[in-house]
SERO-4910 file (N, C-alpha, C, O; in steps of 0.05 Angstrom, whole numbers):
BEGIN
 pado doro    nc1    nc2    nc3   cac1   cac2   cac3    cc1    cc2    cc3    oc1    oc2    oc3
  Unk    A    150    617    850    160    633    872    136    641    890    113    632    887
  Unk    A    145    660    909    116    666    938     95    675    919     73    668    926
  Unk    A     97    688    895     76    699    887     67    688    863     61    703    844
  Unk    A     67    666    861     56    650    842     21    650    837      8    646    857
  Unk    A     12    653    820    -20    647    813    -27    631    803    -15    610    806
  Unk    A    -50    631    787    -64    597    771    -87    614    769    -98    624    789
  Unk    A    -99    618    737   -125    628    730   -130    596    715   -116    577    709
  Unk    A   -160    606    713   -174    572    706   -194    583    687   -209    599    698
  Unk    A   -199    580    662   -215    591    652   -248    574    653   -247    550    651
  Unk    A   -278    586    656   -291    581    654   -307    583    629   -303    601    613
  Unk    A   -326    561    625   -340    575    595   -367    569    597   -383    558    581
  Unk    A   -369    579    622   -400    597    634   -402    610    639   -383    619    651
  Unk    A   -425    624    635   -443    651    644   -443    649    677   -456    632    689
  Unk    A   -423    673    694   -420    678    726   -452    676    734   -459    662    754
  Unk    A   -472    691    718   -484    701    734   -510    673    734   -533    680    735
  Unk    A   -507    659    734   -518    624    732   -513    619    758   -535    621    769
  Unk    A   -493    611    779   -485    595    802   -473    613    820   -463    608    842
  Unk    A   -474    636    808   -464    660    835   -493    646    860   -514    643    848
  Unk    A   -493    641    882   -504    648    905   -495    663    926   -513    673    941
  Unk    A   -467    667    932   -456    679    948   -432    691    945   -428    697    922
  Unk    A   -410    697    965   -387    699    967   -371    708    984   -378    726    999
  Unk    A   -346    696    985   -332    708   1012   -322    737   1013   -314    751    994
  Unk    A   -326    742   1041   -325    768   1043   -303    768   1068   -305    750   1085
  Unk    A   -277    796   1071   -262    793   1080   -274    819   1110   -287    840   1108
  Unk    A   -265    808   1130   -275    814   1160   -260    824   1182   -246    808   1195
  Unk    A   -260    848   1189   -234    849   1213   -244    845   1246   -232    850   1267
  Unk    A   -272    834   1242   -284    836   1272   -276    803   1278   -272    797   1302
  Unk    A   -273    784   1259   -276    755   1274   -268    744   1250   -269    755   1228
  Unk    A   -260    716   1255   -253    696   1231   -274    676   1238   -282    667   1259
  Unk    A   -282    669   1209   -295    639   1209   -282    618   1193   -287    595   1191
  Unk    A   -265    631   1182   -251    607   1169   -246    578   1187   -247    555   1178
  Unk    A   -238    590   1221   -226    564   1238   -223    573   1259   -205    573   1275
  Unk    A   -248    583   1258   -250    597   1294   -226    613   1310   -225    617   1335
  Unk    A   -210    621   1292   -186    640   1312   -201    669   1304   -209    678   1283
  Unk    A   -200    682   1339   -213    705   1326   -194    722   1323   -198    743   1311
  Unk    A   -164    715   1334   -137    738   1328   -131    730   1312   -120    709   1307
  Unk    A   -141    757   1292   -133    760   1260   -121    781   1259   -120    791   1282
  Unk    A   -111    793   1243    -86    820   1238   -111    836   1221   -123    823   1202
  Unk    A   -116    852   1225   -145    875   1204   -127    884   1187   -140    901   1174
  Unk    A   -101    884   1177    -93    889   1153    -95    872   1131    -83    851   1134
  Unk    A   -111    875   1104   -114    871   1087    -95    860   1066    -82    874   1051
  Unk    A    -95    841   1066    -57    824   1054    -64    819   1030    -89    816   1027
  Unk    A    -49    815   1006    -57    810    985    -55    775    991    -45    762   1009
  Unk    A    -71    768    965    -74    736    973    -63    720    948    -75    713    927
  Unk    A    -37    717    956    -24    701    943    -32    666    931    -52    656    942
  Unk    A    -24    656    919    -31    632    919    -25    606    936     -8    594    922
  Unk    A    -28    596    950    -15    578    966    -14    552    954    -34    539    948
  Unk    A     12    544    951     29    524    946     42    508    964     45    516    987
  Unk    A     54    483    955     73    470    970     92    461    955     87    443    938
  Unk    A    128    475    958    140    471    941    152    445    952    152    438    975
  Unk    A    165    428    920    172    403    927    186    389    951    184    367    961
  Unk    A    209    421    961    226    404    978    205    405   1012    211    387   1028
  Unk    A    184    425   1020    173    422   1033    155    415   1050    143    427   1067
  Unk    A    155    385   1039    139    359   1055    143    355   1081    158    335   1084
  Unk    A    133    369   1109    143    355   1131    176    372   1137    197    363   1145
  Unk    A    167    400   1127    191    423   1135    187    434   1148    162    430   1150
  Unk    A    193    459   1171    190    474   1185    209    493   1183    228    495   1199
  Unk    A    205    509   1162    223    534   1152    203    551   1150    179    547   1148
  Unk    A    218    575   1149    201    603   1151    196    604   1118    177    616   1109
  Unk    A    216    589   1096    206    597   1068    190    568   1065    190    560   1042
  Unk    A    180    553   1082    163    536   1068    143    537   1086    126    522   1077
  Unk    A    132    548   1114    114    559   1121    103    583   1114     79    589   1114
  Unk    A    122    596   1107    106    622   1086     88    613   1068     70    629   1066
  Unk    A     85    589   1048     81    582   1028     59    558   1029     45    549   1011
  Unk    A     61    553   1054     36    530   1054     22    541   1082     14    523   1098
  Unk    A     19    564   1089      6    573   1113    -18    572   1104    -20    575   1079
  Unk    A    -45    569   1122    -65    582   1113    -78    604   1129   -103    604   1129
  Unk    A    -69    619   1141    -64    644   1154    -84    664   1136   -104    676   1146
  Unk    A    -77    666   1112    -84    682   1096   -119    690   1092   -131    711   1088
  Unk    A   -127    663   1094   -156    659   1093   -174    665   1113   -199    667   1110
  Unk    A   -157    666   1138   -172    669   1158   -190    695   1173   -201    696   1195
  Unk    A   -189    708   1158   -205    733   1161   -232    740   1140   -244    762   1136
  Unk    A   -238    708   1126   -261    707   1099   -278    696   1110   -272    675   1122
  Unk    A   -299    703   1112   -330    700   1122   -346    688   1096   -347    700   1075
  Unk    A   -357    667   1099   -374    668   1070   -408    685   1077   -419    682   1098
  Unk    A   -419    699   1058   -443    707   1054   -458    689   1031   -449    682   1009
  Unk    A   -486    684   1045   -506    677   1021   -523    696   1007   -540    707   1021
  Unk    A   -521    704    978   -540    714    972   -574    708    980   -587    687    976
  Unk    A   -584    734    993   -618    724    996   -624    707    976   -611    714    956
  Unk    A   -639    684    971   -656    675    943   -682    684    946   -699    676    930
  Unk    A   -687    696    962   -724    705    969   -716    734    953   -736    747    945
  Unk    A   -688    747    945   -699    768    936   -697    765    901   -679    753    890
  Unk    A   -711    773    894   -719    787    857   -689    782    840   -673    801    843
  Unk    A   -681    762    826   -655    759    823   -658    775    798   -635    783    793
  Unk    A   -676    785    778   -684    792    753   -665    825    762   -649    836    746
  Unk    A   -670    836    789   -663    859    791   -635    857    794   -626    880    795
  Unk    A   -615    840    798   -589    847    803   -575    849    777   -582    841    755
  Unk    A   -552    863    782   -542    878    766   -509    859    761   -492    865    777
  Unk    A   -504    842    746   -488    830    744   -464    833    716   -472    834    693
  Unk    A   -445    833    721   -430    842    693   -425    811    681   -418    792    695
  Unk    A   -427    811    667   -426    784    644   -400    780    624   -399    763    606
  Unk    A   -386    794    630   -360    796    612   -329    778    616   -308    776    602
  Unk    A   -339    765    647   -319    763    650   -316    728    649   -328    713    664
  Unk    A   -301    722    631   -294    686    623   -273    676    638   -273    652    646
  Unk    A   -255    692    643   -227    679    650   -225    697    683   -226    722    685
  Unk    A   -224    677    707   -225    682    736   -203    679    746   -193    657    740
  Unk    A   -187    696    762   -161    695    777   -174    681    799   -191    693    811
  Unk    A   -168    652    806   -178    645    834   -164    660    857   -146    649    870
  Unk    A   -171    682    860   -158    693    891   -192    705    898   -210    708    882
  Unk    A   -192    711    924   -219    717    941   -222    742    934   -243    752    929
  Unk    A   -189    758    932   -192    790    934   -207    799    907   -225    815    908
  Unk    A   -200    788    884   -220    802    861   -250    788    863   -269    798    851
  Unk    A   -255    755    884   -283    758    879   -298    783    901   -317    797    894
  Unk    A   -287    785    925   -294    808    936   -294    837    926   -310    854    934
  Unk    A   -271    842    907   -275    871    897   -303    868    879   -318    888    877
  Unk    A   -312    834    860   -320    844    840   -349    841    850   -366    851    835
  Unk    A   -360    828    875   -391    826    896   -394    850    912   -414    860    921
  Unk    A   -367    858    913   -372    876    932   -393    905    920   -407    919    935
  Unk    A   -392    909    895   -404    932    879   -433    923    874   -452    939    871
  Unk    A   -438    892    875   -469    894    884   -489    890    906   -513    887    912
  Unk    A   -461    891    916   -485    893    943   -513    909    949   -533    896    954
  Unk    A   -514    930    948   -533    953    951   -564    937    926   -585    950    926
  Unk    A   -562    915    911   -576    895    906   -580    880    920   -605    879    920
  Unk    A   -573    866    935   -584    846    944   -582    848    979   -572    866    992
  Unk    A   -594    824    989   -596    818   1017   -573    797   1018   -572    783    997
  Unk    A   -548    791   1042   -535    779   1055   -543    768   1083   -554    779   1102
  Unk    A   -531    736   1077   -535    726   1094   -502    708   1104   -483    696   1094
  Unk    A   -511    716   1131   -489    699   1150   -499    670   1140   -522    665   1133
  Unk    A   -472    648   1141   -480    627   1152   -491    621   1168   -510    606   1162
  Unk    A   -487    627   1192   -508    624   1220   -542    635   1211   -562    621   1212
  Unk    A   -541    657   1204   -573    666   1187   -587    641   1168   -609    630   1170
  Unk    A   -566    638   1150   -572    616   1132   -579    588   1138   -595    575   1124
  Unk    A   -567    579   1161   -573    550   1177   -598    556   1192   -617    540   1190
  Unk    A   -600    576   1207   -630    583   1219   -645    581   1191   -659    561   1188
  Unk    A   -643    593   1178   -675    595   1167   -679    562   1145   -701    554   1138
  Unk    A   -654    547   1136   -653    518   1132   -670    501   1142   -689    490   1132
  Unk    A   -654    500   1177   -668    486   1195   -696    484   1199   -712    465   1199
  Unk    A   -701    519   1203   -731    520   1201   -751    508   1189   -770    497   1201
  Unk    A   -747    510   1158   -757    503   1134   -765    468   1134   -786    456   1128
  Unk    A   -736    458   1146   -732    437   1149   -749    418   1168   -754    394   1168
  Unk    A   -752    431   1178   -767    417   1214   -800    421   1197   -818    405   1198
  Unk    A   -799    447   1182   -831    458   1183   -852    434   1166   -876    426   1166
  Unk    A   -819    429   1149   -837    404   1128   -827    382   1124   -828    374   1101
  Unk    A   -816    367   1141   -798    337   1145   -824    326   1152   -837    339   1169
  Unk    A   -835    303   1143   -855    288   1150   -846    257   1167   -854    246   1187
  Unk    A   -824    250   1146   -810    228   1153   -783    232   1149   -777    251   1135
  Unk    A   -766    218   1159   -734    215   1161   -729    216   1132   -738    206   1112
  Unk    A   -710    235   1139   -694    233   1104   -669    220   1111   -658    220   1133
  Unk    A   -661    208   1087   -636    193   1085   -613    209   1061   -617    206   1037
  Unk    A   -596    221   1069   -590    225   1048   -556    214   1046   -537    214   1061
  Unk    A   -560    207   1024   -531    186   1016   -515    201   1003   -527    211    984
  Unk    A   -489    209   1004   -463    207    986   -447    193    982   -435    183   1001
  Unk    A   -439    184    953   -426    167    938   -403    186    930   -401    208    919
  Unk    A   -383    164    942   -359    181    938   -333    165    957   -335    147    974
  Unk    A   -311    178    950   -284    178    973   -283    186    992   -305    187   1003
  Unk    A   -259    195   1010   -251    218   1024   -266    236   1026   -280    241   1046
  Unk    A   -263    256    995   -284    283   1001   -321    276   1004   -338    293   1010
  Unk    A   -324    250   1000   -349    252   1001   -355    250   1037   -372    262   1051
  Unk    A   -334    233   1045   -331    229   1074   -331    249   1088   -348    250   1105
  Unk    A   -315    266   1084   -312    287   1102   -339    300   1098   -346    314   1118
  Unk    A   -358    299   1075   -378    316   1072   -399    310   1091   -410    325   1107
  Unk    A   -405    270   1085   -417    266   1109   -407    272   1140   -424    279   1157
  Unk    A   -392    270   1144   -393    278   1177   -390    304   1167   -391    307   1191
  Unk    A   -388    328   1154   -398    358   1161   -428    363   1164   -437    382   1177
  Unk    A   -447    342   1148   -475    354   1156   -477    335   1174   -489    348   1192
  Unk    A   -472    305   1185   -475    303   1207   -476    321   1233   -494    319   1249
  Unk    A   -450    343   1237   -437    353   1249   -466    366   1258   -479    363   1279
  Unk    A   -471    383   1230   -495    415   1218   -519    403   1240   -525    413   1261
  Unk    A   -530    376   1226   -557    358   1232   -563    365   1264   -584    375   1272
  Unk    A   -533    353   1284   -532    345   1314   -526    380   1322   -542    389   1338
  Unk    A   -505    400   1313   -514    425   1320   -538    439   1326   -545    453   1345
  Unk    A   -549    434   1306   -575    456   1294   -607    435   1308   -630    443   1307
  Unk    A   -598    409   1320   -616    391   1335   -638    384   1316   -660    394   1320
  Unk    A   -633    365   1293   -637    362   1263   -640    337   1268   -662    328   1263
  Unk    A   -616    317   1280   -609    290   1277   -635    272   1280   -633    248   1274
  Unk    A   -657    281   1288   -676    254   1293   -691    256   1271   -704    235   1270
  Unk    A   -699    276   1243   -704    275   1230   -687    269   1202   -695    255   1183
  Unk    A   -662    281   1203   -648    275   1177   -621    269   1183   -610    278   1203
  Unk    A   -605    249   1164   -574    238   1174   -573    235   1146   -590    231   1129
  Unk    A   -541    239   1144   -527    231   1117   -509    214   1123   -496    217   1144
  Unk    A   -501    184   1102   -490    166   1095   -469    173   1070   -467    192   1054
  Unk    A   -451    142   1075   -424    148   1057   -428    122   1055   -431    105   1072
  Unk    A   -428    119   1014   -427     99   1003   -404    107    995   -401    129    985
  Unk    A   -383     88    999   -357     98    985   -352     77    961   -356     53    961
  Unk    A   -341     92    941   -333     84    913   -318     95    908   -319    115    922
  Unk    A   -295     96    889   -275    113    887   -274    119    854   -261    138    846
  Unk    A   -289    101    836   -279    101    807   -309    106    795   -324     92    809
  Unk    A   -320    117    781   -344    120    764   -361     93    753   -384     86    756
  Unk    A   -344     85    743   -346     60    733   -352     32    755   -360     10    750
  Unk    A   -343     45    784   -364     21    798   -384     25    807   -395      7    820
  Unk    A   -399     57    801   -426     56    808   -440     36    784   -445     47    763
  Unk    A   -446     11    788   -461     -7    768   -486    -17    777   -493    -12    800
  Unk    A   -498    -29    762   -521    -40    779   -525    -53    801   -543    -53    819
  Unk    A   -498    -70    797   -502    -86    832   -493    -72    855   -498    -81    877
  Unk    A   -474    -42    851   -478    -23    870   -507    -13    879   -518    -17    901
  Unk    A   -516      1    855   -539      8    863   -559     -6    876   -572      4    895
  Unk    A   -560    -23    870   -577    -41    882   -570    -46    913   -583    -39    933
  Unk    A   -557    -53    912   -542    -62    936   -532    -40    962   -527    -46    986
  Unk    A   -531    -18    951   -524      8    964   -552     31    955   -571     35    970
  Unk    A   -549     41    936   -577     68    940   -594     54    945   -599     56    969
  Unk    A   -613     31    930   -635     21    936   -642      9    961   -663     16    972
  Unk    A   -627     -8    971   -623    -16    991   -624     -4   1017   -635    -19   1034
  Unk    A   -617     14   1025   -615     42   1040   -636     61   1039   -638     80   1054
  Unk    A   -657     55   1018   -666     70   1017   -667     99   1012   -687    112   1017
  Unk    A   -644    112   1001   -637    137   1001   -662    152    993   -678    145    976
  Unk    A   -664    176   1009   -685    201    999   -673    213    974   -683    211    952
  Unk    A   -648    225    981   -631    234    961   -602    222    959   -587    214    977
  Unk    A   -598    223    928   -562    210    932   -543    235    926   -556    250    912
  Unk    A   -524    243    930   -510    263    921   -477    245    912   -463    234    929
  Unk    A   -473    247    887   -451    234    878   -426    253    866   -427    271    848
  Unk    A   -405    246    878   -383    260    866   -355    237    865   -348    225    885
  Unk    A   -344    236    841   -339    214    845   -304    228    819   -305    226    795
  Unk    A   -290    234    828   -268    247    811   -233    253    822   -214    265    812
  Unk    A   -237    241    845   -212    239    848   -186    220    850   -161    221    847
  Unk    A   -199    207    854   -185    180    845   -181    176    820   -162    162    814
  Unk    A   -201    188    795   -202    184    772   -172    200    763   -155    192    746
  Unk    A   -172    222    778   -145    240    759   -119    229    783    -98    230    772
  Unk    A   -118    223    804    -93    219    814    -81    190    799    -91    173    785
  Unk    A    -55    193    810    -33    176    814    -23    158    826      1    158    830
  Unk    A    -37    141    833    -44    129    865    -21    114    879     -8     99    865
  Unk    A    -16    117    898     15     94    911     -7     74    917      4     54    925
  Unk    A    -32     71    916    -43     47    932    -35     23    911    -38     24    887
  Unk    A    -27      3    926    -20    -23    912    -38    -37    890    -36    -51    869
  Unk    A    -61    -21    911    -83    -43    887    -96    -31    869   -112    -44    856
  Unk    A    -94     -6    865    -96     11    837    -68     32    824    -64     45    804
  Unk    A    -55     27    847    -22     29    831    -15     35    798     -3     53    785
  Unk    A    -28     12    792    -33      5    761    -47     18    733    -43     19    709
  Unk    A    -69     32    759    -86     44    740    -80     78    731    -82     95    749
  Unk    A    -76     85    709    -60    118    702    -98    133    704   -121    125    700
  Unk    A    -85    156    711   -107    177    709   -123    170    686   -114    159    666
  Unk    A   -151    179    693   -164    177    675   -169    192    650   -167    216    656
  Unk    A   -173    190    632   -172    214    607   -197    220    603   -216    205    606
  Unk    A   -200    249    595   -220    261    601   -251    252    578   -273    261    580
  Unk    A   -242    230    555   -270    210    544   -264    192    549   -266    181    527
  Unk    A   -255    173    565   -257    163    580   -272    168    611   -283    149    623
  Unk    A   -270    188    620   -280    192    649   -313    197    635   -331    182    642
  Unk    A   -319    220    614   -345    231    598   -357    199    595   -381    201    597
  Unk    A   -347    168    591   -353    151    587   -371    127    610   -392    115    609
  Unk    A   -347    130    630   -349    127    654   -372    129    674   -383    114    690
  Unk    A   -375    164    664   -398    173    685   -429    172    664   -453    176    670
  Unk    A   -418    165    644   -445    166    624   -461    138    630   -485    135    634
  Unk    A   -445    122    631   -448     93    639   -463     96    663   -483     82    664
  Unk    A   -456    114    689   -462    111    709   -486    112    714   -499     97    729
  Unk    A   -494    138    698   -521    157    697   -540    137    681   -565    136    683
  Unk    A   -530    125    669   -548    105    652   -559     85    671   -583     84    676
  Unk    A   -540     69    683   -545     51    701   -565     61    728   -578     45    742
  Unk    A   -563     92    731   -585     97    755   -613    102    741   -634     98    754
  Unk    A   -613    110    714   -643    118    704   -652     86    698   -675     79    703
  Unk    A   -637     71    691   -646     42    680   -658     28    714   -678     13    714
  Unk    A   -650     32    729   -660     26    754   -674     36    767   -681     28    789
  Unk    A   -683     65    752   -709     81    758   -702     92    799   -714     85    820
  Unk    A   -679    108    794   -666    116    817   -683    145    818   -695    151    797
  Unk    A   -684    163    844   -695    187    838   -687    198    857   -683    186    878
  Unk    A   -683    222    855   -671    238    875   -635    238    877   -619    240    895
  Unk    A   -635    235    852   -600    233    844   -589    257    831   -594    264    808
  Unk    A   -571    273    854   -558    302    841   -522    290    838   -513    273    853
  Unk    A   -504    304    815   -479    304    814   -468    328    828   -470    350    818
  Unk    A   -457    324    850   -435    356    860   -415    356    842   -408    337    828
  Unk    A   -405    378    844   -376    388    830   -358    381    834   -356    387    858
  Unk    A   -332    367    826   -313    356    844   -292    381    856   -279    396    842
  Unk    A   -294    380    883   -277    404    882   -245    399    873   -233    378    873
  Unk    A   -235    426    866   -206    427    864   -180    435    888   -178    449    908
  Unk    A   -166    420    876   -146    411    896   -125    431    894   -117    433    871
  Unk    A   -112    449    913    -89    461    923    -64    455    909    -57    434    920
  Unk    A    -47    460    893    -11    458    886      3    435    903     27    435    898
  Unk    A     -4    420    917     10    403    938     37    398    914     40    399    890
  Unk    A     53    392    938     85    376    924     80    359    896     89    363    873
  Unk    A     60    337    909     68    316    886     52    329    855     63    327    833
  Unk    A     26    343    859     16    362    831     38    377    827     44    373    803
  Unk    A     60    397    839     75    406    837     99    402    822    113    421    813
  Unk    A    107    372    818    126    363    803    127    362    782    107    356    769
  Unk    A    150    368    771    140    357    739    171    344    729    194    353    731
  Unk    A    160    320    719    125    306    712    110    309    734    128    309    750
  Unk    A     95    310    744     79    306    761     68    286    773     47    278    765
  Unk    A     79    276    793     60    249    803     32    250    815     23    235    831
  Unk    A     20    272    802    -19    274    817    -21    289    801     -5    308    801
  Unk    A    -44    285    779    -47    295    770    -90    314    774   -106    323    758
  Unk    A    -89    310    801   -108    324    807   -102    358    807    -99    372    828
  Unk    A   -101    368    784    -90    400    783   -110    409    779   -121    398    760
  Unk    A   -128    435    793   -154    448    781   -155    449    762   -176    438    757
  Unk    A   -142    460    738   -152    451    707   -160    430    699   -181    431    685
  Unk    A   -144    403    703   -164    378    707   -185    372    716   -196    356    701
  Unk    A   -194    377    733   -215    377    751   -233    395    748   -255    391    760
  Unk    A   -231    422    731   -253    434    718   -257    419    695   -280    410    694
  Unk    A   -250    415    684   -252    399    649   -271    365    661   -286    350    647
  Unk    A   -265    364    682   -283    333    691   -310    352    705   -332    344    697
  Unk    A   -310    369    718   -341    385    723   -355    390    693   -378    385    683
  Unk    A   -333    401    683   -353    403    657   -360    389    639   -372    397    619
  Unk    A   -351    364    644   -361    342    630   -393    334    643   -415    331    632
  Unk    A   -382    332    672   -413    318    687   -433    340    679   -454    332    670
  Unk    A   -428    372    681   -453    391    685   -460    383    649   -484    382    645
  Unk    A   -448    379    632   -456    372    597   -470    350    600   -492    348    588
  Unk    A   -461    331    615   -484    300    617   -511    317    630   -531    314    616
  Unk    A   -513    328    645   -534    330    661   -553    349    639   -577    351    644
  Unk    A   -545    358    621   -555    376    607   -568    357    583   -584    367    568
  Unk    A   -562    335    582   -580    324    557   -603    311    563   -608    304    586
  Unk    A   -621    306    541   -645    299    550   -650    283    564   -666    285    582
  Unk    A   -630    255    555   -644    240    567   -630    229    602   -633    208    614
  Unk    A   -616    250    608   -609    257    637   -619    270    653   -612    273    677
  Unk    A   -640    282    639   -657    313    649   -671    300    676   -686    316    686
  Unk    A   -671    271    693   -674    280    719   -651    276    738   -652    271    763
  Unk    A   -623    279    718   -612    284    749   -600    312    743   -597    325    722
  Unk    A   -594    317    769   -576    355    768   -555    351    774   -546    331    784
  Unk    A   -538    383    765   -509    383    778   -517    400    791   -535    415    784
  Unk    A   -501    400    819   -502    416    848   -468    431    832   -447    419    828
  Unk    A   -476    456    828   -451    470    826   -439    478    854   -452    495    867
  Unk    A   -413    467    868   -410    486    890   -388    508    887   -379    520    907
  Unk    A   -379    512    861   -356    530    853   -362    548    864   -341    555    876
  Unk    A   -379    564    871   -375    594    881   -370    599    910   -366    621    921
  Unk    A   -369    571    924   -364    575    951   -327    551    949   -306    557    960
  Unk    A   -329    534    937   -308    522    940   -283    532    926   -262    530    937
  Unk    A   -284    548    894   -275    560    882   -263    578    886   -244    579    871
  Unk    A   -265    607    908   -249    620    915   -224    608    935   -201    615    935
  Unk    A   -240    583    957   -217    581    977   -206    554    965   -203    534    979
  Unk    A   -202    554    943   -186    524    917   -163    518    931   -155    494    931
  Unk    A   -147    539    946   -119    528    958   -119    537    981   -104    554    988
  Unk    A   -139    526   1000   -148    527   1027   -140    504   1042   -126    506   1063
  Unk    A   -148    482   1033   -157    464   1051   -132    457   1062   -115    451   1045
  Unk    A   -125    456   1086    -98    447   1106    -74    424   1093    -50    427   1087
  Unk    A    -89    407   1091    -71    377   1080    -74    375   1048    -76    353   1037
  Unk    A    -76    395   1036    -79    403   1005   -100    385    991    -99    388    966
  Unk    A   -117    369    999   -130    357    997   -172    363   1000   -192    367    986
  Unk    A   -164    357   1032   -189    358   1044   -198    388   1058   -181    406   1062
  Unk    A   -223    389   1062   -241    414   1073   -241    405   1099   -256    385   1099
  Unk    A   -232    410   1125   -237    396   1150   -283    403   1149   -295    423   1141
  Unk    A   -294    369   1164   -314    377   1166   -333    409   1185   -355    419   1179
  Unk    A   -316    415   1205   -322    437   1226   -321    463   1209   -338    481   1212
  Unk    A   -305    462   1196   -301    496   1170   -321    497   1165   -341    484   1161
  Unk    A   -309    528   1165   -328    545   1139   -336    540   1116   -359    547   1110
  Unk    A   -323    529   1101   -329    516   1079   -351    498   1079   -374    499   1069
  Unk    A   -336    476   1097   -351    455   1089   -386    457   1097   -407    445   1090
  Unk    A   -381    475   1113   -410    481   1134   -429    502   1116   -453    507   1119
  Unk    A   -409    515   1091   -427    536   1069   -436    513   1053   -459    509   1045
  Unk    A   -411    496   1046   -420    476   1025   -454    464   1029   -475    469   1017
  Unk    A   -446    444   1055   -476    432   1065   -495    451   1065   -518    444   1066
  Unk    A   -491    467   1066   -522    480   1073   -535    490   1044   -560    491   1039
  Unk    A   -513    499   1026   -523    501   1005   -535    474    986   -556    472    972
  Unk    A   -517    456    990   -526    427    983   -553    415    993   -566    402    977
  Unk    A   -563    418   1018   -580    416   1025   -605    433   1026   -628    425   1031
  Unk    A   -598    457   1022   -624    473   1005   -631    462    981   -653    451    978
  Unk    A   -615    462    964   -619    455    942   -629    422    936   -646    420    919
  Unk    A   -623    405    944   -635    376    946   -655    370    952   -670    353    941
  Unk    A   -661    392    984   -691    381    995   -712    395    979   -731    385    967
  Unk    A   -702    433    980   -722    458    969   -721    464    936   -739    478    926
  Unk    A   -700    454    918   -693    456    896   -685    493    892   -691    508    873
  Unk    A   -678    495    904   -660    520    906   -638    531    896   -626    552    901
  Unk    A   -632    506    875   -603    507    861   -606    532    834   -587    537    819
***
């Protein structure tokens, strides 16, 4: 019903990948540039799409897949220049209601620790950094689908904003299954290209249900099987002596209709899709993976989980996607992760 939820349990320590968090605003929206927002404080329900409202225009199935709700959330970056040893973080908590309002009640009490930063703050002082020590063109590649797509044209977007583009551009190697990053990809695509950095996320195709004809056939992937998949993958980039290779998180996907069904025909449901993050961040943790990283982006993608418009995708121009890159790109070029 309207007030349906979805907790996701984690089984990490918060205070590891906290960098930031959204914070709710009555002067302006950045969610999507409308700045008429209502300054009353709404509780934040979960947003869904129930089965019968695919391509409806009812007041009970626009209630329910609006994203209205979000539009008054600003994301903040935690300073990283300040003393992280001094913040004061509670550690107790395993199991997360994805709604914004308890991550804001539960940031909001440390603030008086730390320094906040706007996005806009945060891309200035990026850029800066960026320009101060770019010697030569960086290339930086994502391997991936859709979401990797949309990611490249969002730092495209960042690059040609912020007047970046003659030094750094991001590419889209698209792959859809784990198992075809192989050597004659690599070869043929990272090496080839030259990539400075690769950033790979590669998980949604693995858990859906696909109508496409030509993997129709193939059922979601199971979760040692996918652990298999991407082990293979990671093998095949160290055996090729690849460098500068980070894993992102795959983000999680919104209630849409077809997750909604049951049985379910998609089975991209955020519990799935954390159980495949936490497979990749466990690969990345053994030895002999120890040079590639996982780029956690849960703390900025994680609160707005049932944001994205078409239940799917992050439009590249958002908030999101524009916290995402910049954090992605601190961390790749400055190791800031």
């Amino acid at each position: 019903h309207g007030n349906a939820s979805i907790h996701v349990v984690h089984n990490h320590p918060l205070d590891k990948r906290r960098k930031g968090y959204w914070k709710w605003g009555n002067s302006r929206s950045s969610f999507d540039g409308n700045p008429n927002v209502d300054a009353t404080i709404m509780p934040l329900f979960t947003r869904y799409q129930p089965v019968e409202c695919r391509d409806v225009d009812s007041n009970f199935c626009n209630d329910r897949v609006s994203t209205e709700r979000f539009r008054p959330y600003e994301f903040y970056f935690l300073d990283n220049n300040d003393d992280d040893d001094g913040i004061m973080i509670p550690n107790n908590h395993t199991q997360q209601q994805r709604q914004m309002q308890q991550y804001h009640h539960h940031y909001h009490q440390e603030r008086q620790y730390q320094t906040l930063l706007s996005t806009n703050d945060k891309e200035l002082r990026v850029m800066q950094k960026l320009r101060s020590t770019t010697k030569e063109k960086i290339k930086l590649c994502f391997v991936g689908a859709s979401h990797s797509r949309k990611m490249t044209q969002a730092f495209n977007k960042l690059f040609v904003d912020s007047r970046t583009a003659d030094i750094i551009e991001a590419y889209l190697l698209d792959v859809k299954f784990p198992r075809s990053v192989d050597a004659d990809f690599i070869r043929g695509n990272i090496l080839h290209w030259s990539c400075t950095k690769t950033i790979i996320a590669i998980g949604q195709w693995a858990a859906s249900a696909s109508k496409n004809e030509k993997y129709s056939h193939i059922p979601p992937i199971s979760f040692p099987d996918f652990r298999e998949e991407y082990r293979n993958m990671m093998k095949a980039l160290n055996d090729l002596n690849v460098s500068g290779v980070h894993l992102r998180s795959i983000h999680l996907n919104p209630l849409g209709d077809l997750r909604f069904k049951c049985p379910a025909e998609d089975y991209r449901h955020p519990s799935v899709l954390e159980v495949y993050n936490e497979i990749i961040r466990n690969l990345t943790e053994l030895e002999e993976f120890k040079n590639i990283s996982f780029i956690d982006t849960d703390f900025i993608i994680g609160p707005m989980w049932d944001s994205s418009p078409d239940f799917c995708h992050f439009p590249p121009e958002g908030e999101i996607a524009r916290a995402e890159a910049l954090h992605i790109l601190e961390t790749v070029l400055f190791g800031s992760s």
